[in-house]
Structure formats: C-alpha cells, structure tokens
N, C-alpha and C positions, 0 to 999 in steps of 0.2 A: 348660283348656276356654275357648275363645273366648264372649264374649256376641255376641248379635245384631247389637252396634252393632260391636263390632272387626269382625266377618264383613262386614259392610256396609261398611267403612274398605277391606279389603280388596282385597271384589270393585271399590271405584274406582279402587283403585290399579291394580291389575290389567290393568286392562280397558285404560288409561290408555296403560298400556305398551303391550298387544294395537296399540292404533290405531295407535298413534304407528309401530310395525313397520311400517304397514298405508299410512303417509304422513300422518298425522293428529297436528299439533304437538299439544303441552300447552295452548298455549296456544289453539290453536280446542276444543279437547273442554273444557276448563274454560269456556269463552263456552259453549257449550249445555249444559253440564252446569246453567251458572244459566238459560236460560229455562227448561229442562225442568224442573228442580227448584223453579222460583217456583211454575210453573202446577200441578204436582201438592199442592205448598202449600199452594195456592189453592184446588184442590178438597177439601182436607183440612179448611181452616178452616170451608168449610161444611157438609160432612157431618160433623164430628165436636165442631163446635163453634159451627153454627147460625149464625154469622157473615156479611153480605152479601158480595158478589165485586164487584168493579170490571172483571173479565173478560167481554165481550161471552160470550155463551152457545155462539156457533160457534167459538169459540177455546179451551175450557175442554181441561183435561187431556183428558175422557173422549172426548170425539174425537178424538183423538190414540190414546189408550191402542186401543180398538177397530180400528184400522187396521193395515194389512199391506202390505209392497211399497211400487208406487207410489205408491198412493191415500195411505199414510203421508207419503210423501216432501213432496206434495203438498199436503196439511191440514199440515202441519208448515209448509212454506214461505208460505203463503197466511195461516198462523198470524202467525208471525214479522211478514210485512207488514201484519197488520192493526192487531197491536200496536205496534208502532211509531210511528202515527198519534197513542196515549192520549198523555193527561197525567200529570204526577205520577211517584210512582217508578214505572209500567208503564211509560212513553212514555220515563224515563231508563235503565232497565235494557233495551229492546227499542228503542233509537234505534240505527237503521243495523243492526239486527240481520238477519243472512243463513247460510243453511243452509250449515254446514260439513261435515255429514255427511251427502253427498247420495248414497252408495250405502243404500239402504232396510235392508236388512240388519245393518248396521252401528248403522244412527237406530234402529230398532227394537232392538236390542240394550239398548242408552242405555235406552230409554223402558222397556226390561221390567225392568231393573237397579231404575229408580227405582223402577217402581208396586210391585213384590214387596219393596222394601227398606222402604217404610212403616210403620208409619205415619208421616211425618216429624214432625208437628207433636206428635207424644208424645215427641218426643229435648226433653232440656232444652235452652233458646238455650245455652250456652254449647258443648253439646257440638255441633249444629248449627256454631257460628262456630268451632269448631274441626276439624271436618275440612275446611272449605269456606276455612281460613285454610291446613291445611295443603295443600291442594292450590294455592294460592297460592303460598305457599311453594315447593313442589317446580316449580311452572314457572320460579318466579327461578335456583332454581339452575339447570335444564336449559337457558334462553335467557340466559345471561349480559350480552347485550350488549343484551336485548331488555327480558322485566321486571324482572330484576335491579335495574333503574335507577331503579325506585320502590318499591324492596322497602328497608326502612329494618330495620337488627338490632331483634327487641323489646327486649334489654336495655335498647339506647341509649332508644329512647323512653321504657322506663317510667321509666329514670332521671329524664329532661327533665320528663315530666308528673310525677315525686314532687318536683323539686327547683322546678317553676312553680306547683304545686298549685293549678290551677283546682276555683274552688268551686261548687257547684251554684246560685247564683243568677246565675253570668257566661258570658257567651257565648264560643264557642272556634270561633276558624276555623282550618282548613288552607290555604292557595291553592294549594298542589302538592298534596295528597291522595291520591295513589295510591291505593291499594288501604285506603286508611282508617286505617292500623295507629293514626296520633298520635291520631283523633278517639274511636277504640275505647278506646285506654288513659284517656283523657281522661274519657269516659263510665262506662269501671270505677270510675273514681278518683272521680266526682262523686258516681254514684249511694251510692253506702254513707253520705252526710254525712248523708242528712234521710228521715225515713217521711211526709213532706206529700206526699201524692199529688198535688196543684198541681203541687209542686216537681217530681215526677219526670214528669211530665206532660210539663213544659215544658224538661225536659231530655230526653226523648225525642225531641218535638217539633218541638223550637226552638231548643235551645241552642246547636247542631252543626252548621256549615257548613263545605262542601267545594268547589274547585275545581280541575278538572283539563284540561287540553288537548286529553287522547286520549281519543276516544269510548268503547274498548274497554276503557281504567282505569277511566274514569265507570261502568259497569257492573257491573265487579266489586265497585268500591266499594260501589256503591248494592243489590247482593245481600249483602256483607261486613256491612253494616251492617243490611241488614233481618233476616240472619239472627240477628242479635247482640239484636234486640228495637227497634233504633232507627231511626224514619220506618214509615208505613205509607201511607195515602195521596197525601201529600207526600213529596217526595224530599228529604234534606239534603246533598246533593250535584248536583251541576248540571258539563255541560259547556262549557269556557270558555278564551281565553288571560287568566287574572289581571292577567298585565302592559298588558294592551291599553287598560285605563283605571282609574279611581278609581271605583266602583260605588255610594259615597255611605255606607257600608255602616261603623262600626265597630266594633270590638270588642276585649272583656275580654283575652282569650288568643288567642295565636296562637300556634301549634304547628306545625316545617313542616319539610320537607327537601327545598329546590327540586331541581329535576331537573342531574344531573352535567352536565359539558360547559361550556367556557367560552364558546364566541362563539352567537350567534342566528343563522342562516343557512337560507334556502332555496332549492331550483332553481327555475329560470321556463325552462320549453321555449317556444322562439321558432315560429311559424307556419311556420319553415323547418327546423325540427327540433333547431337548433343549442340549447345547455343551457349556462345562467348561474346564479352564484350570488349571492344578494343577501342584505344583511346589512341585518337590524334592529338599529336602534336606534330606544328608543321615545320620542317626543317629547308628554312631560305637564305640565301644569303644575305638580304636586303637586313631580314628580321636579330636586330641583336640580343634579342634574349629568346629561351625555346621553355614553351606553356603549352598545357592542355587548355587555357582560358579561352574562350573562343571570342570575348569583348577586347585583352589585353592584346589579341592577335589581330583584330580588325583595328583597331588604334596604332600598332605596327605597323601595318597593311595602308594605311590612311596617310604614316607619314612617310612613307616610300610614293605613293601615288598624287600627293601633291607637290605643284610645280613650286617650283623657286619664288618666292612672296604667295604662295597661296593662302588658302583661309579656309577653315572649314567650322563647322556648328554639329556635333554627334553626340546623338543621344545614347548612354552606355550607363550600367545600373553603380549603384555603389560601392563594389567589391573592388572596381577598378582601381575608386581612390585612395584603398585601404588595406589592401590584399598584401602581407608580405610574403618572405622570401625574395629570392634574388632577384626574379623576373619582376612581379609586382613592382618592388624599389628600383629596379634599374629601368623599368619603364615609364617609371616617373619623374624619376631622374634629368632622362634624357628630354621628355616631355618639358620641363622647365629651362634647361639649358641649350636646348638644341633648336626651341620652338619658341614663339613668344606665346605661353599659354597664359591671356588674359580676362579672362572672364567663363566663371562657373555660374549655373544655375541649377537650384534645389529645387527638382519638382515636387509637385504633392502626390502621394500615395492617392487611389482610389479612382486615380486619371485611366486606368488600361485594361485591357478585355483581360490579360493575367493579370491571377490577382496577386496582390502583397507585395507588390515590385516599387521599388524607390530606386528612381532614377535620377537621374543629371543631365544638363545638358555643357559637354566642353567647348569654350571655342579658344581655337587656336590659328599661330600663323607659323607659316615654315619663314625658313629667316636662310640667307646662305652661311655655311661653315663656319666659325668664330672661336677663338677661344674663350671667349665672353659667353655667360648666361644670357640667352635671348630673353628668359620672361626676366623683367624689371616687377613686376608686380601683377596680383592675380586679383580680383574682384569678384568679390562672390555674394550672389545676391538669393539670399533661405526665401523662394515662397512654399514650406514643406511645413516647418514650426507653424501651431496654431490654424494651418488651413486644412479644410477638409474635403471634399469633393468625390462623388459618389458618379456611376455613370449615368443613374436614372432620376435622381431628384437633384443632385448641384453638379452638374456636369461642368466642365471647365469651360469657359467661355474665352476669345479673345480679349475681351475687355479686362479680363483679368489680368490677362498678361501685358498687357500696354505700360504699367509703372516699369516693369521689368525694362521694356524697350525703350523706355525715357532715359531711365536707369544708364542702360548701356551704352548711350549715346553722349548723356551728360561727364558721366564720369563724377557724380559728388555723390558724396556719404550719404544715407539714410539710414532710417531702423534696419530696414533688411537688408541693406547694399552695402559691404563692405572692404576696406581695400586691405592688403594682405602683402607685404615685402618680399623678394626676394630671400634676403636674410631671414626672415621668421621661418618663410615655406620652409629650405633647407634644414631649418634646425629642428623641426618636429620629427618625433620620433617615429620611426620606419616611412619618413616621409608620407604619414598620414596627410590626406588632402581632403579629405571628408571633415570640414571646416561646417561650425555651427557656432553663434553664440544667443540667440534667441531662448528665453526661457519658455517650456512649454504651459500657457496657462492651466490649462485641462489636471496639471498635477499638481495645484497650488489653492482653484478655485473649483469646485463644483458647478457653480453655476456655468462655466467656461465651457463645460462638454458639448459636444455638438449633439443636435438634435439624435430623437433614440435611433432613428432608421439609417443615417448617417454612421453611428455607435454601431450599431447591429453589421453595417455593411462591414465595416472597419475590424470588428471582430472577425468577422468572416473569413475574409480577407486573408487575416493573417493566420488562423489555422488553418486556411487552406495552402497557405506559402510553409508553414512548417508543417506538411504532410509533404507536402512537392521536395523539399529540403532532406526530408529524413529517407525518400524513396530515393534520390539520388544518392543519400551516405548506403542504402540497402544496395543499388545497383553495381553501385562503385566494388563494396564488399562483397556482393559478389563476382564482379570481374575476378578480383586479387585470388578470391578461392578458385575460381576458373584455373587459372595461370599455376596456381600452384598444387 
C-alpha cells in the first residue's frame, strides 16, 4: 500500500511524462513546478504556521488556485512578472522567470496536482529535498548534454565533503554550484557537529555561498536549497560569471565542479547577420597566467578565493594535469609550491550525464607565502584502471568510494594509493601530473572485459566524446577563418 507521500512522487512523475508527450521538456515543467510549489509553500507557512509572507497579496497561491482557463493563464503570467522584480530568494528563484505552460489546461493541471497534494509544509525537509532533488536528477539524465553537466554523482561529493570535513564554524563556497548537491552535502555534514542554535543559525544563514552563470541553475539551486531548510529571506546563491573578477570575498572551504568543456567561447551576430566566435580569456590580476581554459581558470579563481589555511576538494577533467604550454606548467607549478596539493583522485569514466569525460578530483590547501614548496608530497589514489561503471546497470555507489576515504585518512600505500615526492612531481616532464601505474587488465586478459552492455556503453561513450572533440577543433577553425 502506497502512502500519500509515494502517491504524490508519482502523480509528478507522471504527469512529467504526460507533458513532455504533449512538447513540454523536463526541464521547463521542473522550472514551474518550483514557482508553483514556492508560492503554495508560501501560503502554507501562513495558514498553518502563522508565519509573515514576503509575497505581495495579488500574487499569492489563492489567486492562482481560484482561476480557470485564461484568466489562470493570465494571473499566472502577470504573477511570474511581478515577482521577478523582489529581492532576496523571491527575486532569485523568479528572475527571468516566464510561463512555460501557456495552454491553461495543462497550468491548471500543475496547480491542482500541487494544491490537492498538500499540505507541503507537513512533509519533513528532507523528504521535500528529496523528491524535488530527484526530479533533478531525472532531467540530467533525460537532457544529457543539457543538465547533465552540472549534475555531479552524490557519491563523488559526499566522498569530497567527508574527506574536506568542513566544520560548522567555516564558510564553504561553490563558484560552479549547480543545482546545489556540494553546498547540500556540506550543510548535512556541518549541521550534526553543534546543538548552538547561533551556530545553526548561521550555518543556515550564512555559511553557504553559491555561484552560477545560468539563470535557470540559480533557481533550481536556490528552490534545492530552500527546500532543504537553508536561506529564507535571503538567497545563498546569487547569479554570476565567478571568473569575471575577484569579489573581495574569502573563504574556509571551497567545494566545486566547474562546468565540463575546455575552451570559453561565444557567438556575436554582426548587424549584417554574419556569426563569429570569440574566445575569453580572462584578464585579472589576481590570475598569473592568461588561458582560454575555462578548468585552468577556475583552479586560478579557487586559489585566489580561499582564505589563508583553506582547503578545498574540485572536481576538474584531465587536460588540467597535463595540458602544456606556459599556462598549463606554470599552473601547476604554482599549484605544488604555493599550495600543499596533497591528494588526487582518478575517477572512473562512465560516472556522468557527459559522456567520455575522465575526471579527477584535486584536494588541496592554501599555505601563507614561503619560499619553500608547500606540497611535500601528493597521493594519488587510480579508482579509473580496471573499473567500469555505466549510469544504468553499475552506477557508482558510495560504497565504492569508502576505500578511497579510509585511504585518505590513513595515509598508507595500497595497490591503488600511492604516495609521490615532491622531488619526482618536479622532475616529470612538462610537469605532467596525470600519474598512473595500474596495469589495465582488459589489454592483457580477455576474460577481464567488462560485461558486453558495460563494453557497448564504454564504446559509446567514447565516440561520442571524439565527435564533441573534433566539433570543437571545427568550431575553433572556424572562428580563426572568421577573424581572418
């Protein structure tokens, strides 16, 4: 027998599908599933729990709820606009916001799902942040190429946040933030340290700052998180390009997994129709070396933003470790010497909605000024050799990653854990940091291949990353012909 809350999972799920048949992405029905579900929130907090509203009166749910047809369509869309205008988390979850569901029939559908599915504010936050994370979720996989790309595995995170252990008195920013997951785990992990209501206060609060590019990330964020208990008035998440300057702004932890994709680029349509591309590179002074790299720029960005002994855990793809020319080597450079960068991690291919991506995870600490090399030695522990992991048949579990966190903790050798000198790092050639010594069984054994569907996926995979590869060396060539 289903409870009320699984029936209410359902009917979203459902319904989700209906649209989508109907021309209606996941991705526009999850954006109004949050204004709708804020504002009837909103009316819940004060009928049922006496609470003020920062909702002008002519915007509230019950005008909504009462309407039919067009007049619906209408107070809906007129809604939408007036909030947009607020401050605070209204004016950051309703910025740019516009009716995606403009057959009436359809909006009303949405609004009677929610009012009958109530009361919301009696579901505990957690289970709240859990169907609104997993409908999150289910748009990363259905748009692969779209949210996929700021959808980070939870294992990987809560790994990063158990092995960075931000503590409740320190500040943690994201500057990629997506859809919230690092700030989330980060806030689980904090809040269980202390019963000082101050302290949880101000880890509600204040602790938690987010930055992201796309308007339409900022908002899910900023619902992800209020459904989770954290920001009410105030938003802890804001819309922004991170890289575009130094904000003044430091902090304890930084948590993050910039956005995939190597070079910066955007079109400029000419007053004649003709379309150019042009390529950022960001010129700071914080930043000492100047890239088109958009990973090597947020690693810049990262160690300008944390404070004096900070710590961070960033997930960044392989090119980072490996990439020469000046910038690549002098950012690794400084990386080693400036930082104490003490522990890598080799993830496995097949973990993310893009596909063909081999990533890392770096953790490092900021150290003050020295003429001394900060990293003493790097630890790098391969789970990439011999694992395979697919999103739909061996999806990456926490459990997997637990050896890694023992790992990190202990500090002693294993097959995959390995420790790595200062002296060696320096001496490899163009400061290669893309460290392996794991033989891959699969090229020695036969019997070692991973199952065919695994195989199948893994091929995929990777001709789909060299078509996404060769369309970048096409777009690039044609910028250069642009220009010239």
């Amino acid at each position: 027998m289903w409870s009320a809350y699984e029936q209410l999972v359902s009917k979203v799920w459902n319904y989700a599908h209906v649209l989508r048949d109907q021309g209606v992405s996941y991705g526009d029905y999850i954006e109004q599933i949050t204004y709708l579900l804020f504002l009837k929130m909103d009316e819940e907090r004060v009928e049922l729990l006496g609470e003020e509203t920062c909702i002008p009166s002519q915007w509230r749910w019950s005008k909504l709820a009462e309407k039919d047809g067009d007049d619906l369509e209408l107070q809906y869309r007129h809604t939408l606009e007036g909030l947009a205008r607020e401050s605070g988390l209204i004016g950051t979850i309703f910025r740019k916001s516009q009716n995606k569901l403009s057959d009436p029939a359809k909006l009303k559908r949405v609004v009677s799902l929610i009012d009958k599915g109530g009361p919301w504010v009696g579901l505990k936050v957690d289970v709240k942040g859990e169907i609104y994370e997993g409908l999150l979720e289910r748009n990363a996989s259905e748009v692969r190429s779209g949210a996929g790309q700021y959808f980070t595995p939870r294992p990987v995170i809560d790994a990063i946040v158990k092995c960075v252990d931000p503590r409740i008195d320190e500040t943690v920013c994201d500057p990629a933030c997506g859809t919230g997951g690092f700030l989330l785990s980060a806030f689980e992990h904090m809040k269980t340290q202390s019963q000082d209501r101050e302290k949880l206060r101000q880890l509600k609060h204040n602790a938690l700052h987010g930055v992201d590019i796309v308007d339409e990330v900022v908002r899910l964020c900023a619902m992800n998180l209020y459904l989770h208990g954290i920001g009410n008035g105030g938003s802890p998440v804001h819309q922004g390009d991170a890289l575009s300057g130094d904000g003044g702004k430091r902090f304890d932890v930084v948590l993050t997994n910039p956005p995939f994709g190597k070079k910066s680029s955007y079109k400029v349509v000419g007053e004649d129709g003709s379309v150019s591309t042009e390529h950022e590179s960001y010129e700071r002074e914080d930043f000492k070396f100047s890239t088109s790299n958009k990973q090597l720029n947020f690693l810049q960005h990262i160690m300008t933003i944390l404070d004096t002994h900070g710590r961070t855990g960033v997930v960044l793809p392989d090119n980072v470790l490996f990439e020469a020319g000046r910038a690549g080597e002098g950012i690794r450079k400084r990386l080693l010497e400036g930082f104490n960068f003490h522990t890598l991690l080799r993830l496995p291919t097949g973990i993310w909605y893009s596909p063909g991506v081999k990533a890392n995870v770096l953790f490092f600490d900021k150290r003050p000024a020295s003429r001394e090399a900060q990293t003493r030695e790097l630890w790098v522990y391969d789970y990439r050799t011999n694992v395979h992991k697919t999103l739909k048949t061996k999806r990456l579990t926490h459990a997997d990653l637990d050896d890694f966190v023992r790992c990190y903790r202990e500090r002693q050798e294993t097959e995959r854990f390995r420790r790595f000198s200062y002296d060696e790092l320096i001496q490899r050639d163009k400061l290669n940091l893309d460290i392996f010594w794991l033989k891959d069984d699969s090229l020695e054994d036969i019997d070692s291949l991973p199952e065919p569907d695994v195989l199948a996926t893994e091929i995929v995979e990777n001709l789909e990353a060299a078509l996404e590869q060769f369309r970048s060396v096409s777009a690039e060539l044609a910028g250069e012909d642009e220009r010239t």
